[in-house]
gemmi code that builds the backbone of each chain (N, CA, C; Angstrom):
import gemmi

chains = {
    "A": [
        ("UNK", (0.862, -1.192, 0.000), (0.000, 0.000, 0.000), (0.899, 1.243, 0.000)),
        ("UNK", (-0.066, 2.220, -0.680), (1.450, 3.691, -0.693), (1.616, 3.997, 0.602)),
        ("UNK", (2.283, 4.971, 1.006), (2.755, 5.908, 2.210), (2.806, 7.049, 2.004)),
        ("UNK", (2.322, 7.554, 3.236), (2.771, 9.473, 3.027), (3.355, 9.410, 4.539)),
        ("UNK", (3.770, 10.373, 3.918), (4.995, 10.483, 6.200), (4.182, 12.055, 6.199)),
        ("UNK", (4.395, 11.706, 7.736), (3.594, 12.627, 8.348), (5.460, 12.786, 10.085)),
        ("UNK", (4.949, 14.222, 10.192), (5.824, 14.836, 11.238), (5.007, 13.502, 12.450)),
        ("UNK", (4.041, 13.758, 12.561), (3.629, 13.011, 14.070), (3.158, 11.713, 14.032)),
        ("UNK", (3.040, 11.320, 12.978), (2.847, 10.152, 13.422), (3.988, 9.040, 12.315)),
        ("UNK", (5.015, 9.107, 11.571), (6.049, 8.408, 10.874), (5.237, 8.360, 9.499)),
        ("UNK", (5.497, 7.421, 8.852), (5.227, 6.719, 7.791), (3.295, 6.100, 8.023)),
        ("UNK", (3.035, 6.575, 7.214), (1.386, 6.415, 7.554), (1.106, 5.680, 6.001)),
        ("UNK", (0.162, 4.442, 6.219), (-0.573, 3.775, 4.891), (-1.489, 4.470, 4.298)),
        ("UNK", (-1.590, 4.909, 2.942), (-2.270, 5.590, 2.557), (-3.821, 5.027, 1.979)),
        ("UNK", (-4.546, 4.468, 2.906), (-6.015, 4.027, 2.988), (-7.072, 4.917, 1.680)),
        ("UNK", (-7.036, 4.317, 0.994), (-7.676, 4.964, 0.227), (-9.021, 5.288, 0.694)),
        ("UNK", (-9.963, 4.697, 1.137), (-10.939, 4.875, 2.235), (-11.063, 6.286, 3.055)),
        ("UNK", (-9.474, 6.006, 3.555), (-9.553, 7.709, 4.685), (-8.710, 8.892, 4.130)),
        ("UNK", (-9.122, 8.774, 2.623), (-8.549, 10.053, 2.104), (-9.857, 10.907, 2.190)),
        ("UNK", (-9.538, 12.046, 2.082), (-10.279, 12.821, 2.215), (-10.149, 14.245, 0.956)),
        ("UNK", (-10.573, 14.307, 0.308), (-10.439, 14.953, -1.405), (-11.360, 16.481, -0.842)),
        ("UNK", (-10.332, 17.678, 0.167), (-11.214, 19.153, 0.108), (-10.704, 19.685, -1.874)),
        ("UNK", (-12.020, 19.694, -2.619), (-11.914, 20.218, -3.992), (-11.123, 21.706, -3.853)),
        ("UNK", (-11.520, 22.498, -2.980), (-10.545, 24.066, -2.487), (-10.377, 23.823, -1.516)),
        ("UNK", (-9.071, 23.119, -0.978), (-8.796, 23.081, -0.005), (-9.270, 23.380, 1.316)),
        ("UNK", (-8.323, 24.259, 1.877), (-9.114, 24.766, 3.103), (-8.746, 26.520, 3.337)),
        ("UNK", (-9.706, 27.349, 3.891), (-9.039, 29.042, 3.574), (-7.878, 28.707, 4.440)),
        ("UNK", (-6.704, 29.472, 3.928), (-5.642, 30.017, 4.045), (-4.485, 28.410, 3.061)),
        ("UNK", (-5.131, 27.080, 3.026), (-4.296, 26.307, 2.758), (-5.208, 25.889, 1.299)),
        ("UNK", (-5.430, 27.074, 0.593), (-6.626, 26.287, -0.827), (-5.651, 25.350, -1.643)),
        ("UNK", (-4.144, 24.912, -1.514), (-3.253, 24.148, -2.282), (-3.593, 22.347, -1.387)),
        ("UNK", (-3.917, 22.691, -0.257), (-3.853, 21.305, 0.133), (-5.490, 20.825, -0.286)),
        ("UNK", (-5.246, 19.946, -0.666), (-6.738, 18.867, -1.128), (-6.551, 17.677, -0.700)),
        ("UNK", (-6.030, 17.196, -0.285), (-5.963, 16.034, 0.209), (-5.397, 15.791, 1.397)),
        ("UNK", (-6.143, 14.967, 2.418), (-5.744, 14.257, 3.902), (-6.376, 13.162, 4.138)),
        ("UNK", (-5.371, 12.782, 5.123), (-5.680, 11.249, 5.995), (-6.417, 11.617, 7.543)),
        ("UNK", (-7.854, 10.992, 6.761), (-8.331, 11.076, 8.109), (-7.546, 9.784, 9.606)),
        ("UNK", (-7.275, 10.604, 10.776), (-6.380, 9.395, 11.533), (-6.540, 9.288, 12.488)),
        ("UNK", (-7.523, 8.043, 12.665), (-7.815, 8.205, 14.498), (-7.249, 7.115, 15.205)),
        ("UNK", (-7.028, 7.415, 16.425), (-5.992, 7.048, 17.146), (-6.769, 6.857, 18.234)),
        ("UNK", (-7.234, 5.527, 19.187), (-8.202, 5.611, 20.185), (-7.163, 6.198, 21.233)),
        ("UNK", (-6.327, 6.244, 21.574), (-5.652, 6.865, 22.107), (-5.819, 8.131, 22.739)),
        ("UNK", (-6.316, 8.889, 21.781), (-6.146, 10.274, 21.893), (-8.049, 10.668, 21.350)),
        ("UNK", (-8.830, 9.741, 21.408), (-10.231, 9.538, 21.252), (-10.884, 10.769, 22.377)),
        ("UNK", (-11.986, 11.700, 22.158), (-12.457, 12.030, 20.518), (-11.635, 12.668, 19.573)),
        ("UNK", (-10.259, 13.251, 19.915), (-9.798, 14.122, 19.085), (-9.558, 13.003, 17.803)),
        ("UNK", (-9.234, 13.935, 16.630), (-8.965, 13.266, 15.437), (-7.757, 13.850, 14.447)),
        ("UNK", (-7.539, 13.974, 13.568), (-6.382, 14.117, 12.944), (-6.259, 13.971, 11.306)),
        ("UNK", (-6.093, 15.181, 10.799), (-6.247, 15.278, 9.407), (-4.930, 15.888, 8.948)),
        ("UNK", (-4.363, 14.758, 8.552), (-3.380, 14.924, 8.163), (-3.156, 15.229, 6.215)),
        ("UNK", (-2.580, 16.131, 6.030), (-2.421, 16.320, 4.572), (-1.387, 15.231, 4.009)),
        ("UNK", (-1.677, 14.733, 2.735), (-0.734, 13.823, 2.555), (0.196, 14.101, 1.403)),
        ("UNK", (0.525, 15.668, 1.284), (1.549, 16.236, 0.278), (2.420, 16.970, 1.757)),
        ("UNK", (1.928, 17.423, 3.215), (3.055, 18.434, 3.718), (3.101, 17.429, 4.896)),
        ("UNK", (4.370, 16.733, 5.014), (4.277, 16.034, 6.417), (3.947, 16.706, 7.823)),
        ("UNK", (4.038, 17.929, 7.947), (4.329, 19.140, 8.492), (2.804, 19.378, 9.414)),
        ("UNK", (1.887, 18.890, 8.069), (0.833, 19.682, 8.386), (-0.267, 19.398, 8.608)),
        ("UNK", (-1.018, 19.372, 10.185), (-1.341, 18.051, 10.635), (-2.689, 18.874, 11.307)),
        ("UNK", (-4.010, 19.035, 10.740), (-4.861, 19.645, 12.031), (-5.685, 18.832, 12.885)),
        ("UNK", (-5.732, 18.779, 14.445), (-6.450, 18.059, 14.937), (-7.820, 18.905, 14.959)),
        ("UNK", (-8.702, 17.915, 15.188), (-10.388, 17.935, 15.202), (-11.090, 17.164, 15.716)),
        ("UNK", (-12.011, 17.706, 16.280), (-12.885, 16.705, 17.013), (-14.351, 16.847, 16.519)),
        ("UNK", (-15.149, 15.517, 16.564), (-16.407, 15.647, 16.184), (-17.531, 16.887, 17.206)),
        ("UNK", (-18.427, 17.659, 16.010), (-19.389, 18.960, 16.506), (-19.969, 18.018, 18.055)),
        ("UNK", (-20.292, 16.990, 17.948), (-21.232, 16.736, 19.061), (-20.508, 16.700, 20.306)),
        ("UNK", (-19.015, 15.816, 20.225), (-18.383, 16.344, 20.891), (-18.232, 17.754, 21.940)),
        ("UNK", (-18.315, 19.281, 21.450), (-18.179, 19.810, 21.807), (-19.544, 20.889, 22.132)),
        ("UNK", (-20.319, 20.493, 21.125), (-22.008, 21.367, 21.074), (-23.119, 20.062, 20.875)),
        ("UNK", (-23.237, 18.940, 21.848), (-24.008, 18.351, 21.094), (-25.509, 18.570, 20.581)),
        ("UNK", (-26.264, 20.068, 20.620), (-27.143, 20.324, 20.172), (-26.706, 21.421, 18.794)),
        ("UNK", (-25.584, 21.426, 18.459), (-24.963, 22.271, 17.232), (-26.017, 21.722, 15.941)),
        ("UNK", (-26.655, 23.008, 15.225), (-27.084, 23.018, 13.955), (-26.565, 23.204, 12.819)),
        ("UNK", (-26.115, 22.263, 11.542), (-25.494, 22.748, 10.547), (-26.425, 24.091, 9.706)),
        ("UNK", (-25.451, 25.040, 9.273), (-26.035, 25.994, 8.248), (-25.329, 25.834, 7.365)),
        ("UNK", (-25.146, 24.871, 6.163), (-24.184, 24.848, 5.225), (-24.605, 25.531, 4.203)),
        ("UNK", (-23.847, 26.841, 3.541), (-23.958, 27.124, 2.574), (-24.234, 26.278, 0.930)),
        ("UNK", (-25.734, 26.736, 0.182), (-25.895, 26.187, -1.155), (-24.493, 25.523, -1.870)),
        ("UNK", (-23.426, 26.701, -1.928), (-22.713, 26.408, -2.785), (-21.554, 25.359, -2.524)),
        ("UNK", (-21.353, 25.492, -0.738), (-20.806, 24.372, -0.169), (-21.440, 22.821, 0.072)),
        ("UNK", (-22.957, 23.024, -0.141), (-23.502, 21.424, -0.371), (-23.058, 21.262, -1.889)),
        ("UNK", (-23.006, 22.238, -2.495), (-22.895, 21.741, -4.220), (-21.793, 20.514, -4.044)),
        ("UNK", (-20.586, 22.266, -3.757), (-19.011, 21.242, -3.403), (-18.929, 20.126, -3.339)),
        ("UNK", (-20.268, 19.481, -2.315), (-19.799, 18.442, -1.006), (-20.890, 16.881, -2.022)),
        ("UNK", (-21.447, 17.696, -3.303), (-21.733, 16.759, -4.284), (-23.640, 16.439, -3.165)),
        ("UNK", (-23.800, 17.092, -2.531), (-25.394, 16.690, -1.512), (-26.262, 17.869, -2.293)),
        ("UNK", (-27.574, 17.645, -1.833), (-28.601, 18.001, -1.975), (-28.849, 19.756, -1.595)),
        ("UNK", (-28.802, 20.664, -2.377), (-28.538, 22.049, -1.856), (-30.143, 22.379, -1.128)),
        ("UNK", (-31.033, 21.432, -1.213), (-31.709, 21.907, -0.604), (-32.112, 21.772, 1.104)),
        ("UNK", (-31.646, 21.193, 1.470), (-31.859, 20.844, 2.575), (-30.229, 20.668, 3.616)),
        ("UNK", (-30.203, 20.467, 5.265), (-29.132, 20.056, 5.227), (-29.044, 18.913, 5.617)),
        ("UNK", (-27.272, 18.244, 5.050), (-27.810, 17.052, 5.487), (-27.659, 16.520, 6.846)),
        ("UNK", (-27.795, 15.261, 7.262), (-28.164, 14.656, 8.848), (-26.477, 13.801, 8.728)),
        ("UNK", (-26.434, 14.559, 10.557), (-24.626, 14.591, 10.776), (-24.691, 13.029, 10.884)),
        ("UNK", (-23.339, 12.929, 11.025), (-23.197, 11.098, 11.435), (-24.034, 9.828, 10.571)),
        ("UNK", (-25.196, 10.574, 9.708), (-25.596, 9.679, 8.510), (-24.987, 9.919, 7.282)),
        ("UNK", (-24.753, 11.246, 7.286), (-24.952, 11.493, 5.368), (-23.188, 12.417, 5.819)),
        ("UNK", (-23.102, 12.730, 6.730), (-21.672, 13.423, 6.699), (-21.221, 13.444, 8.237)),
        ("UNK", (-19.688, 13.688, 8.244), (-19.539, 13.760, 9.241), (-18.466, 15.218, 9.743)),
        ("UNK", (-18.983, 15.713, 10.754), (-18.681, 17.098, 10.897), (-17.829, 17.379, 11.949)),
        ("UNK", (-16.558, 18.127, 11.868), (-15.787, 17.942, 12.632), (-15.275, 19.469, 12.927)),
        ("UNK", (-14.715, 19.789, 13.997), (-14.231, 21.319, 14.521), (-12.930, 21.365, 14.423)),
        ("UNK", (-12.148, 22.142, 13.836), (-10.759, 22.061, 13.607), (-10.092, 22.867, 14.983)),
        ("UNK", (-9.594, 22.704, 15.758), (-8.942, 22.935, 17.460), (-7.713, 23.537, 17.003)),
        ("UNK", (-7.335, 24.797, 18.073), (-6.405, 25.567, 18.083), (-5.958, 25.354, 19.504)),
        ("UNK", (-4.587, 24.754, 20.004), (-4.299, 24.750, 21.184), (-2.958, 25.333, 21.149)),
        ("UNK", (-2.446, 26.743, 21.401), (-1.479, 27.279, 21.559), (-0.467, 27.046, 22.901)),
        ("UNK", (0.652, 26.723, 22.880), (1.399, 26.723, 24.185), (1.128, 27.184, 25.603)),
        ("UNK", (0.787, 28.871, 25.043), (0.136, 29.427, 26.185), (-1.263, 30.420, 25.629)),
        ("UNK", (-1.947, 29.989, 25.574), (-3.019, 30.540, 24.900), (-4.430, 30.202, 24.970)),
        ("UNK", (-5.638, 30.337, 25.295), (-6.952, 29.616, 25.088), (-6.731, 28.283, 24.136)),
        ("UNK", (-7.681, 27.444, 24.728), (-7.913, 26.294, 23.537), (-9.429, 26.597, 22.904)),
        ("UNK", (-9.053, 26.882, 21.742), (-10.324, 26.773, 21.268), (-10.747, 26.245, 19.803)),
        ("UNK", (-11.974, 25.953, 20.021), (-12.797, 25.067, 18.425), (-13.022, 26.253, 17.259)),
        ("UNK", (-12.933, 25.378, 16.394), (-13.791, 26.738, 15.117), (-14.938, 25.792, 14.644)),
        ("UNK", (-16.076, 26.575, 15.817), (-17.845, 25.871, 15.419), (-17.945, 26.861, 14.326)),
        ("UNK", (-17.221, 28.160, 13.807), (-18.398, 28.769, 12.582), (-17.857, 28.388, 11.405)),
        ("UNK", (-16.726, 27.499, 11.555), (-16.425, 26.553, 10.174), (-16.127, 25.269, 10.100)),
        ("UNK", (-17.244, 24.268, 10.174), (-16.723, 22.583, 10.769), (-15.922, 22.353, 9.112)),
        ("UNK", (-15.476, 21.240, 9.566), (-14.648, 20.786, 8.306), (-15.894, 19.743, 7.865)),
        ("UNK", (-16.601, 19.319, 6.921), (-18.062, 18.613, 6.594), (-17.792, 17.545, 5.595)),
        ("UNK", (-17.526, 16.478, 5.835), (-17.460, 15.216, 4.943), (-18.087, 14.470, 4.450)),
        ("UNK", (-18.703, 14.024, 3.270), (-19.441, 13.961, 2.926), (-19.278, 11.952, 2.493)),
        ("UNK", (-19.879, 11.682, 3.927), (-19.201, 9.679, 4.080), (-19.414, 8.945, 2.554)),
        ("UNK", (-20.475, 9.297, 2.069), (-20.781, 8.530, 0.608), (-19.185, 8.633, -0.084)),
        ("UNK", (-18.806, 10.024, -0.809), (-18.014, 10.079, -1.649), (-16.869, 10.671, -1.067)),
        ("UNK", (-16.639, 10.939, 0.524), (-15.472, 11.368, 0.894), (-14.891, 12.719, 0.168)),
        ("UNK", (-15.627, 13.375, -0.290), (-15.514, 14.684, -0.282), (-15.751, 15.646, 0.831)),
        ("UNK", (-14.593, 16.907, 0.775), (-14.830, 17.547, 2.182), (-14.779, 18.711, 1.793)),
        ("UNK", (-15.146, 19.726, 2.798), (-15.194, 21.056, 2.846), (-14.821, 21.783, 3.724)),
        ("UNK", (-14.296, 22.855, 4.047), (-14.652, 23.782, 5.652), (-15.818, 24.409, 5.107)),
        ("UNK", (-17.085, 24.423, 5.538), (-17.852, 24.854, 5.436), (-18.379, 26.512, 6.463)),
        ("UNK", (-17.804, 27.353, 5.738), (-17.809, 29.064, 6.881), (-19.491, 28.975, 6.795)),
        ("UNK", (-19.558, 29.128, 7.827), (-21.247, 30.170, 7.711), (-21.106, 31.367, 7.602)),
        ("UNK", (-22.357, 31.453, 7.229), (-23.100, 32.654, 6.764), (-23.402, 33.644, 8.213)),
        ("UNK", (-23.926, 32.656, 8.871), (-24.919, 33.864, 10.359), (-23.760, 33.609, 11.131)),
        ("UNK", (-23.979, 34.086, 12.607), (-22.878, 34.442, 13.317), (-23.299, 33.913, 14.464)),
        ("UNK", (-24.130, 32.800, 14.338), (-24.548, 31.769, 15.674), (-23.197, 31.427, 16.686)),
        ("UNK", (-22.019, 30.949, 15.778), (-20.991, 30.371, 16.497), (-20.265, 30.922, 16.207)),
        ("UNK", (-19.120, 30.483, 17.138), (-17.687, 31.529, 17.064), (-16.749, 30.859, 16.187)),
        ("UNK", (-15.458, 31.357, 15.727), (-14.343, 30.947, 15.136), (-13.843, 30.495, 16.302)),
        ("UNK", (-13.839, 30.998, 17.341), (-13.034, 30.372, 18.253), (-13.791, 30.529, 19.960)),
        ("UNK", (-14.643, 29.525, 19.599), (-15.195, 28.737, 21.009), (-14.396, 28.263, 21.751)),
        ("UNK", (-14.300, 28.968, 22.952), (-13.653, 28.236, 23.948), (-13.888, 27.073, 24.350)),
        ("UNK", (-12.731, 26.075, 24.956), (-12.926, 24.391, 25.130), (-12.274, 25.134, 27.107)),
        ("UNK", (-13.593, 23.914, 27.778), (-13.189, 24.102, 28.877), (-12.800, 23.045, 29.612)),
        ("UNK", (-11.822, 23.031, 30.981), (-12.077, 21.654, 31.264), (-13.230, 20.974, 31.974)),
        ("UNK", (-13.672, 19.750, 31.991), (-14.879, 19.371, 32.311), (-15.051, 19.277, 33.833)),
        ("UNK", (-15.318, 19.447, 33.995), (-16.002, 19.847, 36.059), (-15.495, 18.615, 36.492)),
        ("UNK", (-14.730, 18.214, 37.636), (-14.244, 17.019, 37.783), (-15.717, 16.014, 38.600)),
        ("UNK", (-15.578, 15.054, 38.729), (-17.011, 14.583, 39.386), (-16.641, 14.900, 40.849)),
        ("UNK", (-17.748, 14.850, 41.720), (-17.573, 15.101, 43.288), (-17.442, 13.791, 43.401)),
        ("UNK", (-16.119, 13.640, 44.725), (-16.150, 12.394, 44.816), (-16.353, 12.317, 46.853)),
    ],
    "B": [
        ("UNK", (-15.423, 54.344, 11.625), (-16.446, 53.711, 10.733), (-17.315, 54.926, 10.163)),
        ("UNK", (-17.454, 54.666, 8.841), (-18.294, 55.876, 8.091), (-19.401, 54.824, 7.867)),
        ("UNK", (-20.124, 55.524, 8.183), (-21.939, 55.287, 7.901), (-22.630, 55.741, 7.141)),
        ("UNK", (-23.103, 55.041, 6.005), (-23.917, 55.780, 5.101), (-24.751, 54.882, 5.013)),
        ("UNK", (-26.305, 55.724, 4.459), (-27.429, 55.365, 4.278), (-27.528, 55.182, 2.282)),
        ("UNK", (-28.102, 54.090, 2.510), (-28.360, 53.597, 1.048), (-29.221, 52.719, 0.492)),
        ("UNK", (-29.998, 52.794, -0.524), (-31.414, 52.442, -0.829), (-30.613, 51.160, -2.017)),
        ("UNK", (-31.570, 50.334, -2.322), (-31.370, 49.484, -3.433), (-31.477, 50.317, -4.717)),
        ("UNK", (-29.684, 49.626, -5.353), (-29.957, 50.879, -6.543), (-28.507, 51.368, -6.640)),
        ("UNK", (-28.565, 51.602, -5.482), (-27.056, 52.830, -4.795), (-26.453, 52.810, -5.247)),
        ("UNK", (-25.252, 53.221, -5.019), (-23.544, 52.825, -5.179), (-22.738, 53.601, -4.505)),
        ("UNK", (-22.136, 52.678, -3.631), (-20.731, 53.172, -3.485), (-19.592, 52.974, -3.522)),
        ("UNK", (-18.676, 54.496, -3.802), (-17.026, 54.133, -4.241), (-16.312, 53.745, -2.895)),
        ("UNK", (-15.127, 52.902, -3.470), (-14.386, 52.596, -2.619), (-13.009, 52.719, -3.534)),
        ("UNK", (-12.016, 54.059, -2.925), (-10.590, 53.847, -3.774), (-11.376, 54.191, -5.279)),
        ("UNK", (-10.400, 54.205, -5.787), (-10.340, 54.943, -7.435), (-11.486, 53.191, -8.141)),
        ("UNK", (-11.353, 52.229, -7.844), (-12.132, 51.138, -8.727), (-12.531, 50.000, -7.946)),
        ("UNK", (-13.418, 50.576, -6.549), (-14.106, 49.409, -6.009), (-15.154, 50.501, -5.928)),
        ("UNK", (-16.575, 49.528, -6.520), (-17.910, 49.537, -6.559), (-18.802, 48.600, -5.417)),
        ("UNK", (-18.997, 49.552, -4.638), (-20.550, 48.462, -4.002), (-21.391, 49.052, -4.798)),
        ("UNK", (-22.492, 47.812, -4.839), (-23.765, 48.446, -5.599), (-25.122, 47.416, -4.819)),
        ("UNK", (-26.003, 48.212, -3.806), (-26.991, 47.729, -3.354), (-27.877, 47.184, -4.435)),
        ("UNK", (-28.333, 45.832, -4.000), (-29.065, 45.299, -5.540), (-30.361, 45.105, -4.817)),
        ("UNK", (-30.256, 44.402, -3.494), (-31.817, 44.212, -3.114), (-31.510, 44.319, -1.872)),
        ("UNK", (-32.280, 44.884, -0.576), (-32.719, 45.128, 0.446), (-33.881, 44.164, 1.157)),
        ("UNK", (-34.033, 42.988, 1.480), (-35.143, 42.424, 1.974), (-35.949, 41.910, 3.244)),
        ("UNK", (-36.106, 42.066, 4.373), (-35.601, 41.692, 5.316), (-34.566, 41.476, 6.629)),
        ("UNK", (-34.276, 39.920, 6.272), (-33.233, 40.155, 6.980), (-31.797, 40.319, 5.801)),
        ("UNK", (-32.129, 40.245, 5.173), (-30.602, 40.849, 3.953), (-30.400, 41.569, 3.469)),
        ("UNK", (-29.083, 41.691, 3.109), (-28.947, 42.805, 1.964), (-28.056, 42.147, 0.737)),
        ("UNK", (-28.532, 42.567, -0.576), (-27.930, 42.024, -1.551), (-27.026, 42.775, -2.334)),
        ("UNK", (-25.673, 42.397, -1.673), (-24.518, 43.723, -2.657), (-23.983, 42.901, -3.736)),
        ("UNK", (-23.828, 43.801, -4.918), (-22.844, 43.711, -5.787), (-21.614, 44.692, -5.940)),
        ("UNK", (-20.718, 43.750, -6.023), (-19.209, 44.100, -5.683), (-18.289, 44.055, -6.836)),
        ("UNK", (-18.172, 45.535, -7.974), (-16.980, 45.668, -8.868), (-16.169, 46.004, -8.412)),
        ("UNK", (-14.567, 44.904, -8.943), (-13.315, 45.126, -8.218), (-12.360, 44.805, -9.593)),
        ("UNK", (-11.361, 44.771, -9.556), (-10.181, 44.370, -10.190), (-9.738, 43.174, -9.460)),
        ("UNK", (-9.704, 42.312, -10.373), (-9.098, 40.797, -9.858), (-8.234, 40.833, -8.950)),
        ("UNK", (-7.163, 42.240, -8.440), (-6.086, 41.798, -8.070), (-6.911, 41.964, -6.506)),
        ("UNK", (-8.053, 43.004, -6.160), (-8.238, 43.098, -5.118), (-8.735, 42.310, -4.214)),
        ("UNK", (-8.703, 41.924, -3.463), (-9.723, 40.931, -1.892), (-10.658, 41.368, -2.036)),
        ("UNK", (-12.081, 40.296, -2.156), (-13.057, 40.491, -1.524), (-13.273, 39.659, -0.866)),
        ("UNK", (-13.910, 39.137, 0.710), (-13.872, 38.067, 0.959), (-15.194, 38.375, 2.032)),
        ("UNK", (-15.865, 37.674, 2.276), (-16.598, 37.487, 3.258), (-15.796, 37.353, 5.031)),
        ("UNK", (-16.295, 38.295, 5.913), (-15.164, 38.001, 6.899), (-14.803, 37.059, 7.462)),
        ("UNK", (-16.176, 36.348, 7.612), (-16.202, 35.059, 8.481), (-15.214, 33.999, 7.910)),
        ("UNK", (-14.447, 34.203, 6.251), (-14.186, 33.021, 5.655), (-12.223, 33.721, 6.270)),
        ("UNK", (-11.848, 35.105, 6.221), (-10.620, 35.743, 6.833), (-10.729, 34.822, 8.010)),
        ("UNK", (-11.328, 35.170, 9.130), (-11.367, 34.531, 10.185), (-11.273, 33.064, 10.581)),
        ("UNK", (-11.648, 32.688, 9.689), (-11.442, 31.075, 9.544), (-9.759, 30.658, 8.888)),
        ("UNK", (-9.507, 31.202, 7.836), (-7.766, 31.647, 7.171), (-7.161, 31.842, 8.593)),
        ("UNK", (-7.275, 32.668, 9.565), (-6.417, 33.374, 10.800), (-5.900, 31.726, 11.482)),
        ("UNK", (-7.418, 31.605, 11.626), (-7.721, 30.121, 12.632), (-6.751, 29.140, 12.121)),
        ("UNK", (-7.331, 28.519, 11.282), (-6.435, 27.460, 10.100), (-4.855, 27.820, 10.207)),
        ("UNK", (-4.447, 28.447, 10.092), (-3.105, 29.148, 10.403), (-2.132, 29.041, 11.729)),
        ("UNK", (-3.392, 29.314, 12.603), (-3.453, 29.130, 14.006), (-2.985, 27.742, 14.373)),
        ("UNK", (-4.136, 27.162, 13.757), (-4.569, 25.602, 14.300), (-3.091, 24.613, 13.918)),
        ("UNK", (-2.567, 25.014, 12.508), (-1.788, 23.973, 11.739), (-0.173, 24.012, 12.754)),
        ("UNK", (-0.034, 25.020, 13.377), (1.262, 25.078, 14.222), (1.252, 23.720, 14.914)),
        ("UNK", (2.280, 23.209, 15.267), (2.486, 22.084, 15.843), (2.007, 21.925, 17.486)),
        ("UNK", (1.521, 21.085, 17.258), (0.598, 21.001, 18.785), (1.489, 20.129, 19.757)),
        ("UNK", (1.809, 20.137, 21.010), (2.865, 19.385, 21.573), (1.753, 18.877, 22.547)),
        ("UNK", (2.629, 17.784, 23.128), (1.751, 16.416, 23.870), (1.273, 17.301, 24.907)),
        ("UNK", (1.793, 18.212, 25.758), (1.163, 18.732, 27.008), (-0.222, 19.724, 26.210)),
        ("UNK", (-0.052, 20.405, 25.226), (-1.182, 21.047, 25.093), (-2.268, 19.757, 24.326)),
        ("UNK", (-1.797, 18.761, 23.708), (-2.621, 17.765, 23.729), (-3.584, 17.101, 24.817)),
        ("UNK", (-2.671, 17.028, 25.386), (-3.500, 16.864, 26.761), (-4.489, 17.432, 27.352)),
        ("UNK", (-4.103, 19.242, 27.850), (-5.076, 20.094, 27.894), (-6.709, 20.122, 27.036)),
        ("UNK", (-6.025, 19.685, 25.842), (-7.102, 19.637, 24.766), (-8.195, 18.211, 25.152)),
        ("UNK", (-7.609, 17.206, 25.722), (-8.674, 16.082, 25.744), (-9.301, 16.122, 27.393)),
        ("UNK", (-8.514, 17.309, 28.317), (-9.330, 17.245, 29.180), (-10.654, 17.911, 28.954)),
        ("UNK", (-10.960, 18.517, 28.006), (-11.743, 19.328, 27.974), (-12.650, 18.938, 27.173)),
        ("UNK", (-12.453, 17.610, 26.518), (-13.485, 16.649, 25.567), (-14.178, 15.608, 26.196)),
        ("UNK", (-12.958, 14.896, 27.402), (-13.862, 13.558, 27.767), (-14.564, 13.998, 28.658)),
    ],
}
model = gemmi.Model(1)
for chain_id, residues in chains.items():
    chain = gemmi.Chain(chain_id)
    for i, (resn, *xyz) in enumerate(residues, 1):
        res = gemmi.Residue()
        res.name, res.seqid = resn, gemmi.SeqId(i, " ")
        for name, pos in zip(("N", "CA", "C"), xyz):
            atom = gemmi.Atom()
            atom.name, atom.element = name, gemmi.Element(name[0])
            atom.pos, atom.b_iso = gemmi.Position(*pos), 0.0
            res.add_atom(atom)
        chain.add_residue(res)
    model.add_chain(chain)
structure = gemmi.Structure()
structure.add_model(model)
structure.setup_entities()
């Protein structure tokens, strides 16, 4: 099977299955179109989309429910086109796509999600998108908190 | 911030060759059309803001802020 190397995780099999084909990349990276989706129970829910042209360049993500589990998609017409689905309607997460928050965790800095652009995969044909909204329901950068420890 | 009032129809300059031009007013929208020269940006902000992020995000994440990150998931 081919390989793409990746900085974090070595020499990775290139699963044709968990490629992931963004047609315009992603804003600021519209050259990358292609990643390995890579999950690692390990490090479960986070996830890992790795590009398989920059070893370098690696974004983790975690699934929307994960972090909003009452989060509503607003996907733009022209981004269902993209995503090859039905522009009229949206579609239903975890059946028809699967929607993920791309995480910013700086050294010393807030950790936070980007809910106003999930990355949106489309499970049939493995086409993906960052899908920006339109309204201003969610933030670019939702804070991630830690979870209340249980009383013991 | 300059504020101007403008009906569907309008136009305004921006710089020697950027055009807004109000096309429809409805509700909750407004429908602009935007003449520019290829070389200039137009972008919707929310999609900048997402570019910042992405930028943000792709820096190398090290195991301790990994960590931080999954306390805050499970």
């Amino acid at each position: 099977m081919p390989q793409i190397s990746s900085q974090r995780f070595g020499p990775l099999e290139l699963d044709s299955n968990a490629v992931l084909e963004f047609p315009a990349g992603l804003p600021g990276f519209e050259g990358q179109t292609r990643f390995l989706l890579v999950e690692d129970r390990a490090t479960a829910p986070i996830v890992f989309l790795q590009s398989c042209s920059a070893s370098e360049l690696c974004f983790l993500a975690a699934p929307l429910a994960a972090i909003d589990d009452a989060y509503q998609l607003a996907i733009t017409p022209e981004d269902l086109h993209r995503l090859g689905l039905d522009e009229n309607r949206q579609p239903r997460m975890n059946e028809e796509v699967l929607c993920l928050a791309i995480l910013s965790a700086p050294e010393d800095g807030p950790l936070t999600a980007n809910l106003l652009a999930p990355a949106v995969i489309n499970l049939v044909n493995r086409k993906a998108v960052q899908a920006v909204r339109a309204d201003s329901r969610y933030s670019h950068r939702h804070p991630l908190a830690p979870r209340e420890a249980p009383c013991s | 911030m300059l504020v101007i009032r403008r009906r569907p129809g309008e136009i305004v300059l921006i710089g020697p060759e950027v055009e807004i031009e109000i096309l429809d007013s409805s509700g909750s929208h407004v429908k602009l059309g935007i003449r520019a020269p290829k070389d200039v940006l137009v972008l919707r902000k929310e999609i900048q803001l997402t570019q910042q992020q992405n930028l943000a995000a792709a820096r190398e994440v090290s195991p301790t802020a990994l960590d931080r990150l999954l306390d805050t998931l499970r």
